[in-house]
N, C-alpha and C positions, 0 to 999 in steps of 0.2 A: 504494500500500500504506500503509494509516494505520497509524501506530506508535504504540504505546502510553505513554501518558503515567504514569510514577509518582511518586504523592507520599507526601513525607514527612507520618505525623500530627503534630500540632502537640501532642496530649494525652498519647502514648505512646510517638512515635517511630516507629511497624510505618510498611512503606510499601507502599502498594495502589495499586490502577487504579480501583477503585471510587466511587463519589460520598459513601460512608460507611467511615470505617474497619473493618473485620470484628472488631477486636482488642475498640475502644474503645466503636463508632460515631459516633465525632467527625467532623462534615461537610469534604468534603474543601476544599468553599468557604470561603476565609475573608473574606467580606465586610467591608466600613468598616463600623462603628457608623453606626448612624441612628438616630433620635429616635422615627422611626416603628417600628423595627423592635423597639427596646426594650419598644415600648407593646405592637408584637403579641401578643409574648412574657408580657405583663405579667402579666393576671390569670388564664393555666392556671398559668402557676410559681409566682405567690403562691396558689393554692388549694392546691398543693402545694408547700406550707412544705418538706418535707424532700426536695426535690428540688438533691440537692445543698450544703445548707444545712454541715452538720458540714463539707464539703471545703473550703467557700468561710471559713468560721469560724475552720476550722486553717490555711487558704492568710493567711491576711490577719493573722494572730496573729505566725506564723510570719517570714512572710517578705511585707510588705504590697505593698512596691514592685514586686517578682517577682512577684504575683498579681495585681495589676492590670495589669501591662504587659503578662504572659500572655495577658488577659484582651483587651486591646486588638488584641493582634498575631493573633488569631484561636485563642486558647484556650482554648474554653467549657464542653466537654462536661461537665466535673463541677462548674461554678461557676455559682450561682444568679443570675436576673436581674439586676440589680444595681439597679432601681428598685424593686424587689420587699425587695430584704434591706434595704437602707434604711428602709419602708414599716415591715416587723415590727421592724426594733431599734429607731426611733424612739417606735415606741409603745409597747412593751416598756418602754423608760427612763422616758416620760412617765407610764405607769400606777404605775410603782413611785415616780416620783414623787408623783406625787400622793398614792398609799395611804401612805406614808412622811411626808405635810406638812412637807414641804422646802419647797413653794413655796404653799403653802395661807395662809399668813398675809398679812393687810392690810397694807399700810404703813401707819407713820405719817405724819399728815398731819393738821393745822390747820385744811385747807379738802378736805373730804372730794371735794368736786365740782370741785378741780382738776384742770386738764391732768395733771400728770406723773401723778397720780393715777388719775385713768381712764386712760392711757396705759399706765400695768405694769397694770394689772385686768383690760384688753382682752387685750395680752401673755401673764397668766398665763393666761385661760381658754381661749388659741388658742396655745397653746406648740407643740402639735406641727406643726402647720400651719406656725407661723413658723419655725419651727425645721430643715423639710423644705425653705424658703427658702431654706436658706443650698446647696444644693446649686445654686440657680443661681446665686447671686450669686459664691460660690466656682467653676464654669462662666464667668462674666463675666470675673473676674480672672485666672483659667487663662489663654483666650484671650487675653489682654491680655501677661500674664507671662510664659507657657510657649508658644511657638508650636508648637512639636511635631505636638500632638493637635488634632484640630477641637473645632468644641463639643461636638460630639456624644460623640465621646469625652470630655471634659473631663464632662458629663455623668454620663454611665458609671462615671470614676473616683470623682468627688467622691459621686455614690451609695455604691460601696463605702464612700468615707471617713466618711461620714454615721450612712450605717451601722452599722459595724464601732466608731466610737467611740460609739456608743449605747451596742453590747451591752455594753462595757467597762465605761462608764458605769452600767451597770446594776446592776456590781457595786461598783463604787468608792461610790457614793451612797450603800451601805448603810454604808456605814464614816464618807467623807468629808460629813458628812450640809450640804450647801450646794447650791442651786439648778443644775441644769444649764448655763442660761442664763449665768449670771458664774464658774461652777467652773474656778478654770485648768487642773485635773487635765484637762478634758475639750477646752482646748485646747492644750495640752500634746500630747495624743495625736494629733490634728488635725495641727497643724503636723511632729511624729514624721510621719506616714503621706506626707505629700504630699510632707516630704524625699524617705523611701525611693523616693520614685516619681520625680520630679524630678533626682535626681541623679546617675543615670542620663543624665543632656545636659546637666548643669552641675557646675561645681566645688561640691562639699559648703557651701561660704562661699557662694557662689551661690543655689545650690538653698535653703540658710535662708531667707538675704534678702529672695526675692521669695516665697517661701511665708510669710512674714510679711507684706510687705506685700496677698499673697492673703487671708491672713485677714482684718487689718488692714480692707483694703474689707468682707470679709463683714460685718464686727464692725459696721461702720458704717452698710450696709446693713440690716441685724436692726434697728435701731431707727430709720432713718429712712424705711422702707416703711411699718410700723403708724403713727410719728406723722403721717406725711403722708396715711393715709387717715384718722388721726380729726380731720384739720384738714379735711379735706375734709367728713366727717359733721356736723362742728359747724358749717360755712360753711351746708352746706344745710340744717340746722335751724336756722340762724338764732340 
C-alpha cells in the first residue's frame, strides 16, 4: 500500500500531494541551482520582465538576505530569474548613465594614446559588460569565502546582488551625480546585501570581513581582466 507523501510549500506554506502546489503553484521539487538550469529559464523570464519582477524588487529592498536564501532553499515561485533581473537593472543604470554624462567625459591626459588612457575608454564604452563581471568574480570569492553555497548558487545570489544595487543605483545617480564604477554609494549597498545574506552562518564581525575582502577581489578583478586583454591586443598588434 503506497502512502502518500505530503509537503510542505516553501512559497505559502499549504501542504499537498501534488507535484505543484494548488494554492501557489510552487513546484513541489526543490532542486540545487544549476548554471544550466538558470540559463533555461533565462530568456522566457527576461521576455517577461514582469514576471514577478515588483515581488522580487520589494523581497530584496525589504529584507535582501531572506530573499535570496528563500531563493536558494527552493523558493521561487514569485521571484524572477535572477540572471535575468541582473541583465534589466544593469542596463537600466548604465542607460541612465550614460543619458545623465556621468561617465561621458575624456580624461585628462598629456599623451592621449596612452595605456591608462585607452584602458578607462575601452572601460567606459563596455561598462555594462564589465560590470555584469563582477557577478562572477564576486561567485569566485563567495566560493573561496563563504563555503555554504556552491557556485552555482553563489551565482544566483550575486545576480540578485548585481542587480538589485543597479536598480538603486539608478536612482541614487540622479542625485549623487559620480560614475557607477568608483560610486561608494553603490558599494556600500553591495557589501549591505551580501552581509544580510552571509550572516546568517557567520558572526555579523565575520560576515563584514570577508564580504569585504569578496569585494575587495571583485574591485580588483574589474580592472585587471580589461587591462590584461588590452595588453594582450596591443602585444598582437605589435
Amino acid at each position: 500500500m503506497n502512502e502518500s507523501i505530503h509537503v510542505t510549500c516553501l512559497n505559502c506554506g499549504h501542504e499537498f500531494q501534488t507535484a505543484f502546489c494548488p494554492d501557489c503553484g510552487q513546484s513541489a521539487s526543490t532542486r540545487k541551482i544549476t548554471l544550466k538550469g538558470m540559463l533555461e529559464h533565462l530568456t522566457f523570464e527576461t521576455i517577461q520582465a514582469n514576471r514577478g519582477f515588483l515581488h522580487t524588487f520589494i523581497g530584496l529592498t525589504k529584507s535582501a538576505g531572506g530573499t535570496i536564501a528563500g531563493y536558494l532553499a527552493g523558493k521561487r515561485m514569485s521571484i524572477q530569474n535572477p540572471i535575468g533581473y541582473a541583465l534589466i537593472g544593469v542596463t537600466i543604470m548604465t542607460i541612465i548613465d550614460i543619458k545623465t554624462g556621468i561617465s561621458s567625459g575624456a580624461p585628462r591626459s598629456s599623451e592621449t594614446e596612452s595605456f591608462a588612457y585607452n584602458l578607462a575608454k575601452f572601460m567606459r564604452q563596455n561598462a555594462k559588460n564589465f560590470w555584469l563581471l563582477n557577478i562572477l568574480y564576486y561567485s569566485i570569492g563567495g566560493a573561496l569565502f563563504f563555503r555554504r553555497y556552491s557556485f552555482a548558487e553563489h551565482l544566483a545570489a550575486n545576480s540578485f546582488i548585481i542587480g538589485h544595487s543597479a536598480f538603486l543605483m539608478s536612482l541614487v545617480i540622479l542625485v549623487y551625480k559620480q560614475p557607477f564604477i568608483v560610486n561608494p554609494v553603490m558599494y556600500f549597498i553591495i557589501i549591505t546585501m551580501m552581509v544580510l545574506l552571509h550572516r546568517r552562518d557567520h558572526h555579523l564581525g565575520s560576515a563584514i570581513f570577508l564580504s569585504f575582502l569578496n569585494i575587495l577581489f571583485g574591485f580588483l578583478m574589474f580592472f585587471f581582466v580589461p587591462a590584461m586583454f588590452m595588453m594582450v591586443v596591443r602585444s598582437v598588434r605589435g
